[in-house]
C-alpha positions in Angstrom: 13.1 8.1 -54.5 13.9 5.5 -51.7 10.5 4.7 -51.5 9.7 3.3 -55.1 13.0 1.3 -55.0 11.4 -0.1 -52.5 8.4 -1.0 -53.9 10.4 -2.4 -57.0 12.4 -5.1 -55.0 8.8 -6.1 -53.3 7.8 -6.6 -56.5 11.4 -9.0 -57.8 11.4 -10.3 -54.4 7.3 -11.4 -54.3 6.8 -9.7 -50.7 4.2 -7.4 -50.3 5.7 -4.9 -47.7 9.2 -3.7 -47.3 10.4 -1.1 -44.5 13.9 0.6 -44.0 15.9 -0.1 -40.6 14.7 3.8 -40.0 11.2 2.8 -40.1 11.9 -0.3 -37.8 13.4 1.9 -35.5 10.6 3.9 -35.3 8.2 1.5 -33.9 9.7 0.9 -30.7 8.6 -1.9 -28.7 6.2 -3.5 -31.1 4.4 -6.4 -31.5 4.8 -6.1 -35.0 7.4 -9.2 -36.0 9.9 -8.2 -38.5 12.4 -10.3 -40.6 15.8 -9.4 -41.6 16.1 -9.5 -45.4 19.8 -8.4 -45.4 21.4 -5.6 -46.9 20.3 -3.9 -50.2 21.6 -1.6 -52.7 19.1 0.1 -54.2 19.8 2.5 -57.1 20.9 5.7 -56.5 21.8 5.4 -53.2 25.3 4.7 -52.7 25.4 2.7 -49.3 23.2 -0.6 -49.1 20.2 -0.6 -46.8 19.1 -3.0 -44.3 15.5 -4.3 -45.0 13.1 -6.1 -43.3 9.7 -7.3 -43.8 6.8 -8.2 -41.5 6.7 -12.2 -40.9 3.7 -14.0 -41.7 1.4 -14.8 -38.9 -0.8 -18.5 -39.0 -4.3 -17.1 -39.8 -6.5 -18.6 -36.3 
């Protein structure tokens, strides 16, 4: 499942939120701020994936 190989690399990469350029795509113009984490293989799937995660915002 895509998903928990997902969730695994949040876990070896210490993020706490990972979403697939499908998802990204999905939110259309959004204020939401992602980063670019590069591509990924995750297991099982044979192409890697481009990742991103949301970027921190200073608290106010």
């Amino acid at each position: 499942n895509e998903t928990a190989r997902m969730e695994a690399l949040c876990k070896s990469l210490n993020i706490n939120l990972i979403v697939s350029q499908t998802f990204r795509e999905g939110l259309g113009s959004s204020e939401h701020r992602l980063v670019h984490l590069g591509q990924h293989r995750l297991r099982g799937l044979r192409e890697p994936k481009s990742l991103y995660t949301i970027a921190e915002v200073p608290a106010p």
